[in-house]
C-alpha positions as CSV (number, residue, x, y, z in Angstrom):
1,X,-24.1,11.4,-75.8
2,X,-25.9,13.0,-73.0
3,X,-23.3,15.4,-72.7
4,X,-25.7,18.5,-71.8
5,X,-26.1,16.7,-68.3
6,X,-22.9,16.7,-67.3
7,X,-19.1,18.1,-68.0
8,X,-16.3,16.1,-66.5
9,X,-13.3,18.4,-65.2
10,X,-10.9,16.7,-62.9
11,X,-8.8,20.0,-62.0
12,X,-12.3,21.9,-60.9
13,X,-11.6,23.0,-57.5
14,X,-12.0,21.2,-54.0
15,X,-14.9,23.4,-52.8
16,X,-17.5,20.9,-53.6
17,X,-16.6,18.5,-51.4
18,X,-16.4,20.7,-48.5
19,X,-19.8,23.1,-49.9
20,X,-21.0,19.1,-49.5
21,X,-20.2,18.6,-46.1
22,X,-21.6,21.9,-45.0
23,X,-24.8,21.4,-46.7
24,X,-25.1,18.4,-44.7
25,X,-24.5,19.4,-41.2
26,X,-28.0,18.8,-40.0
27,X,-27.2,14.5,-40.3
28,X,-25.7,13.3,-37.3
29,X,-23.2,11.2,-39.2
30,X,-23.2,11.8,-43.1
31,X,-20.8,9.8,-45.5
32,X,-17.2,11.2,-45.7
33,X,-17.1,12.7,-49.4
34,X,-13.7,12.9,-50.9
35,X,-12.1,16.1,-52.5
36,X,-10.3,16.0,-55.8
37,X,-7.1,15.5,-54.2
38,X,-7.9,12.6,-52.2
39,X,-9.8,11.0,-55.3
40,X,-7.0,11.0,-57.3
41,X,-4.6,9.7,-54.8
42,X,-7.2,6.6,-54.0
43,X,-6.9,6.2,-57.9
44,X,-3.0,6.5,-57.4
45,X,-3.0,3.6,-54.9
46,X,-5.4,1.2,-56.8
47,X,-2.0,1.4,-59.5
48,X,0.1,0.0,-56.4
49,X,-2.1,-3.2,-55.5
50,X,-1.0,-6.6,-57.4
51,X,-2.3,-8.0,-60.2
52,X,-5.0,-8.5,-60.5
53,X,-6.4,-6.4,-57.5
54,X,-5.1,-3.4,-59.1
55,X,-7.9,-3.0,-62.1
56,X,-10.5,-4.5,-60.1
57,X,-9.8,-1.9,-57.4
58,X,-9.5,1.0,-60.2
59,X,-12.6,-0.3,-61.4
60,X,-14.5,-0.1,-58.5
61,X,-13.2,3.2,-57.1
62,X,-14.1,4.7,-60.6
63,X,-17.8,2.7,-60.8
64,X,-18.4,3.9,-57.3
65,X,-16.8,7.7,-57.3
66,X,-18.1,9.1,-60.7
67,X,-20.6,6.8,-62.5
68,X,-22.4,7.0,-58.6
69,X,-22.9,2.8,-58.3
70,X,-23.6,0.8,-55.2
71,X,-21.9,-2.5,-54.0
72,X,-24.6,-4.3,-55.7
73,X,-24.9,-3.1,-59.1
74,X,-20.5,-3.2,-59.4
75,X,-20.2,-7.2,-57.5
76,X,-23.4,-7.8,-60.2
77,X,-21.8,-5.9,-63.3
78,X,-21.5,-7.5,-66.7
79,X,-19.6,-6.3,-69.7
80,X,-22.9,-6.6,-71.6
81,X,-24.6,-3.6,-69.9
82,X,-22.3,-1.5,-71.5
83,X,-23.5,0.0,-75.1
84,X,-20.3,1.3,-76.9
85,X,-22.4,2.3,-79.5
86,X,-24.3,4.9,-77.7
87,X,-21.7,5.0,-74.7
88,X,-24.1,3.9,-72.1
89,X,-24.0,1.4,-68.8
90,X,-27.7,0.4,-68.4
91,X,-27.9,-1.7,-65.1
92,X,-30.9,-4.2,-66.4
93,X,-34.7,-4.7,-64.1
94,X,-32.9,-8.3,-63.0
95,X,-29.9,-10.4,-63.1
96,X,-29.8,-13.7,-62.5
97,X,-27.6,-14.4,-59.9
98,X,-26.0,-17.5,-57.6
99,X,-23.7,-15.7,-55.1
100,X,-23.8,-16.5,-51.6
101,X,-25.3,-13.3,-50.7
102,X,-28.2,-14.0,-52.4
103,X,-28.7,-17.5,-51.8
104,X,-28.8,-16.5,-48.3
105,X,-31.7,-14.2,-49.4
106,X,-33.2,-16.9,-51.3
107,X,-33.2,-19.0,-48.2
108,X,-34.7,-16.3,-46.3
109,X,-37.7,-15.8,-48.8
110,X,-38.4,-19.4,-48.7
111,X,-38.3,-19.8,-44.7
112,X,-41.7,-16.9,-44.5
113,X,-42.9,-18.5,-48.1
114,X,-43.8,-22.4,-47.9
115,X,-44.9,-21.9,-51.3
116,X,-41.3,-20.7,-52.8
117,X,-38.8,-22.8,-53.8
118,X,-35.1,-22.2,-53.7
119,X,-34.8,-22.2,-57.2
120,X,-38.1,-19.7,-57.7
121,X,-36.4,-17.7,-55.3
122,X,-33.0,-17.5,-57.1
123,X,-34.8,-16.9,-60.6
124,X,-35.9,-14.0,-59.4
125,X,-32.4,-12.7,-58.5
126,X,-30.6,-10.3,-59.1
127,X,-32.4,-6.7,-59.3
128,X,-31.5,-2.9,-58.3
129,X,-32.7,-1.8,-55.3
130,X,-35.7,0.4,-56.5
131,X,-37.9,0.9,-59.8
132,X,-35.4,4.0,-60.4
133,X,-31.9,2.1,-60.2
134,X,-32.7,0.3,-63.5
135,X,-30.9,2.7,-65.4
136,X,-28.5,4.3,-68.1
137,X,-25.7,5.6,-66.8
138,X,-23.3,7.8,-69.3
139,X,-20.1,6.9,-69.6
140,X,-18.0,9.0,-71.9
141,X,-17.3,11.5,-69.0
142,X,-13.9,11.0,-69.0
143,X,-11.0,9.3,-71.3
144,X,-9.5,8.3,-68.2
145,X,-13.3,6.2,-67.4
146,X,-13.6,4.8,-71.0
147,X,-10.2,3.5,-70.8
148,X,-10.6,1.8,-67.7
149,X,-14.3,0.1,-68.7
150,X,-12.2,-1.0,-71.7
151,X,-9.6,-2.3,-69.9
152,X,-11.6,-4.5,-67.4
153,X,-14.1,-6.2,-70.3
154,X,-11.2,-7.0,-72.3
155,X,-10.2,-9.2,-69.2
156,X,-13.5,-9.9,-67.3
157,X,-16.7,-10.8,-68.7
158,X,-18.4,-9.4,-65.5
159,X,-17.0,-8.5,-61.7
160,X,-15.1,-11.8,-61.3
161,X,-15.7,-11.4,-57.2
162,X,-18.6,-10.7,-54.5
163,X,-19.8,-8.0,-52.9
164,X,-17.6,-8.2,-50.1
165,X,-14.7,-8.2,-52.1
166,X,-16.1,-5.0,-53.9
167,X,-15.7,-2.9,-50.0
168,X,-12.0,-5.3,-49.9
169,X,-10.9,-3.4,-52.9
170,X,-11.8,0.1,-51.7
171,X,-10.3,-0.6,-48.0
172,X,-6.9,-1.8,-49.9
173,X,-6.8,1.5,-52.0
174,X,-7.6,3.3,-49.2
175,X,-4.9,2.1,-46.9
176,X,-2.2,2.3,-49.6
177,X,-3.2,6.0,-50.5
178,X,-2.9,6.6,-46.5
179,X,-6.6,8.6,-46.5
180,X,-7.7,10.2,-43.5
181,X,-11.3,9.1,-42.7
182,X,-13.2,5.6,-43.2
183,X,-13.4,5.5,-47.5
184,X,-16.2,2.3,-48.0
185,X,-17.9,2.3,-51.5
186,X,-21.4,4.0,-50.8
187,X,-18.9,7.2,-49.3
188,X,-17.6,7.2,-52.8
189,X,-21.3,6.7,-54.3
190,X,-21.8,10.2,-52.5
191,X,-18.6,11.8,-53.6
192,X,-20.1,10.9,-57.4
193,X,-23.1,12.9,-56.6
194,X,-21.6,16.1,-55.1
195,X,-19.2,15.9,-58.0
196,X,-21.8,16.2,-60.2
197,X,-24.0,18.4,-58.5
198,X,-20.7,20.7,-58.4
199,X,-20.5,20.8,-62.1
200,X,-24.1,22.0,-62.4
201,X,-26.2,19.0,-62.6
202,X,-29.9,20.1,-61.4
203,X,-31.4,17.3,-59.2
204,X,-33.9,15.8,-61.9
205,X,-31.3,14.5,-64.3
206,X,-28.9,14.0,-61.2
207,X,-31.8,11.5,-59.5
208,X,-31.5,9.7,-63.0
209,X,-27.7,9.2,-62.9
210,X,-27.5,7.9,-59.7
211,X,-30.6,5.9,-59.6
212,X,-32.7,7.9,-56.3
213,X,-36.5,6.8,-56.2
214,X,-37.0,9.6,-54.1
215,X,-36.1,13.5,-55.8
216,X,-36.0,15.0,-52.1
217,X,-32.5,13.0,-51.8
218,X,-30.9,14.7,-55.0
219,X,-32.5,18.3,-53.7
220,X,-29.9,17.9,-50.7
221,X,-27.2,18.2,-53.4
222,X,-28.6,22.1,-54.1
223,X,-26.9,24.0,-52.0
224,X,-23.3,22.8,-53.9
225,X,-25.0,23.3,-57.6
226,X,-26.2,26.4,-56.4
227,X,-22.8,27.7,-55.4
228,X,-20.8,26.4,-58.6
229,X,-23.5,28.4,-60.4
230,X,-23.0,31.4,-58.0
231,X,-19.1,31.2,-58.5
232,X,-20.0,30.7,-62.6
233,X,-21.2,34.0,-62.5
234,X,-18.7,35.4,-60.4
235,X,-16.3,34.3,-63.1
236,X,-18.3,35.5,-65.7
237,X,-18.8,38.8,-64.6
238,X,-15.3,39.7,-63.1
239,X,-14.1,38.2,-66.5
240,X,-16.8,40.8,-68.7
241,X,-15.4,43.6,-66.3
242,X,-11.5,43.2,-66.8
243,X,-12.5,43.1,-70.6
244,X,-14.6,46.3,-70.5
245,X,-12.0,48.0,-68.6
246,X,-8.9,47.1,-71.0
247,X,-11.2,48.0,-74.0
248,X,-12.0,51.4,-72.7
249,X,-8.7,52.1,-71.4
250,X,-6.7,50.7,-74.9
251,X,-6.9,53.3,-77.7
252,X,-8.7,52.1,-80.4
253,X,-6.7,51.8,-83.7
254,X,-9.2,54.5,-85.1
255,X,-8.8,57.0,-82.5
256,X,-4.9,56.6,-82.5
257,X,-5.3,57.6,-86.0
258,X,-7.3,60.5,-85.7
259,X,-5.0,61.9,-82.7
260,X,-2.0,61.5,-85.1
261,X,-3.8,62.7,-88.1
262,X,-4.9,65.6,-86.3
263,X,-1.2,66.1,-84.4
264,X,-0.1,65.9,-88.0
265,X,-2.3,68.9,-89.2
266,X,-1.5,71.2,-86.6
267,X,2.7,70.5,-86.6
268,X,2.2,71.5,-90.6
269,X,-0.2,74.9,-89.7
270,X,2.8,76.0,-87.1
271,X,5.5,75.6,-89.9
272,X,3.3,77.2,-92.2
273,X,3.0,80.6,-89.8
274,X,6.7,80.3,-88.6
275,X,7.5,80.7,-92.6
C-alpha cells in the first residue's frame, strides 16, 4: 500500500544524512540528523532499557525516526489510528484529551476567553498542529516497523505516558547508545525526512508523510533527493557500461562456432594438398 512513495532499505548508505547537513548550512543551528549507523545503535539501546521503558522507547524512536511524528501526535497515539487492513496510521482532526499539558492550555484559553469554559476548552482537545498533520501515514515500510506497532497495541491501548516522557525515552536511548550530539525527538522527526528524501521521495508526497502545511519546508530536502537520484544514475550507467564491455569482449557462442567451423575447413584443405 502506497508503496510507489517510498522504498525502505536500512543498509542504503550514510551519505544522506551528511548530503542533509550540507544542504542546510545556511540555518544557524539546524537539528542534528542521524546516519544509519547511529539509528540503529539508538534502536540497539532502546533493547537495553527495563521493562517497560524498553518498547515504549523503541516505539518512540521508530514513530519519531521513520514514520516522521512529533511529540504530540506519539504522547496522543491510539492503537485505533492504525488500519491493518490497508496498513495505515491516520492521526485523526482531534483527540480528546486530559493530560496536564493540555489542561494547562485549556486554562490558558479560558483566562483571554470569559465566555469558555474549562470543559469547552478541553472538548476541543486534542488536534495536530496544522490542517496538514491530520494524516495517513504508511506503515508497511519495514517488517522491523510492523512488528514493533504490533508489539506495542498488543500491550497498550494508546501511549500509556505524557509528552515529557515521550523526549525521557529518547534521552535514555540516547545515553545508553553513547551518541555524540543532543538526540531529542523532533531531531529524529528530521532524520525521517532526509531518510526519505534520500530514497527518492519528491517533496509533494514527502509534505504528505510528514504532515508540512507549507511545501517550501519539504523543497529543503532537494538537494539530498536530488543526489540519491544523481548516484542512481551513476549506478545505472557504470552498471550498463561493465555489461556492454563483457558482452563485446566475450565471444558469442555463434561466433566461436564459426571460428572453429572455419578452423575446421581449412586444417582439412591442408591435409587434402599435403596428400
Amino acid at each position: 500500500m502506497l508503496s510507489w512513495w517510498i522504498t525502505d532499505n536500512d543498509h542504503q548508505p550514510n551519505e544522506w544524512a551528511e548530503q542533509h547537513r550540507q544542504s542546510l548550512t545556511t540555518r544557524p543551528t539546524h537539528e542534528y540528523v542521524l546516519t544509519d549507523r547511529e539509528f540503529e545503535l539508538l534502536l540497539e539501546a532502546c533493547s537495553s532499557l527495563p521493562e517497560p521503558r524498553d518498547l515504549q522507547a523503541r516505539f518512540v524512536c521508530l514513530a519519531a525516526g521513520r514514520l516522521g511524528l512529533r511529540t504530540g501526535e506519539i504522547a496522543h497515539f491510539r492503537a485505533d489510528w492504525l488500519d491493518w487492513d490497508r496498513m495505515l496510521l491516520r492521526i485523526t482532526q482531534h483527540e480528546p484529551c486530559e493530560c496536564g499539558y493540555y489542561r494547562r492550555q485549556a486554562s490558558q484559553e479560558t483566562t483571554h476567553n470569559d465566555q469558555l469554559s474549562q470543559e469547552e476548552a478541553m472538548e476541543r482537545r486534542w488536534h495536530p498542529k496544522t490542517a496538514a498533520s491530520a494524516r495517513s501515514v504508511p506503515v508497511d515500510l519495514s517488517l522491523r516497523l510492523e512488528l514493533c506497532l504490533e508489539r506495542f497495541t498488543e500491550q497498550y491501548e494508546a501511549f500509556p505516558r505524557s509528552r515529557t516522557a515521550v523526549n525521557r525515552r529518547v534521552n535514555e536511548a540516547a545515553e545508553a547508545a553513547d551518541i555524540d550530539g543532543r538526540i531529542y525527538p523532533h531531531c529524529l522527526r528530521v532524520t525521517a525526512a532526509s531518510y526519505h528524501a534520500y530514497q527518492g521521495v519528491a517533496p509533494v508526497p514527502l509534505q504528505a508523510l510528514i504532515g508540512w502545511s507549507d511545501l517550501a519546508t519539504p523543497q529543503k530536502y532537494t538537494p539530498v533527493s536530488r543526489r540519491a537520484t544523481a548516484d542512481a544514475l551513476r549506478q545505472s550507467i557504470t552498471g550498463k557500461r561493465i555489461e556492454i564491455a563483457v558482452t563485446f569482449c566475450r565471444p558469442t557462442p555463434d561466433r566461436s562456432e564459426m571460428l572453429f567451423e572455419g578452423y575446421a575447413r581449412w586444417r582439412a584443405r591442408m591435409q587434402h594438398v599435403a596428400h
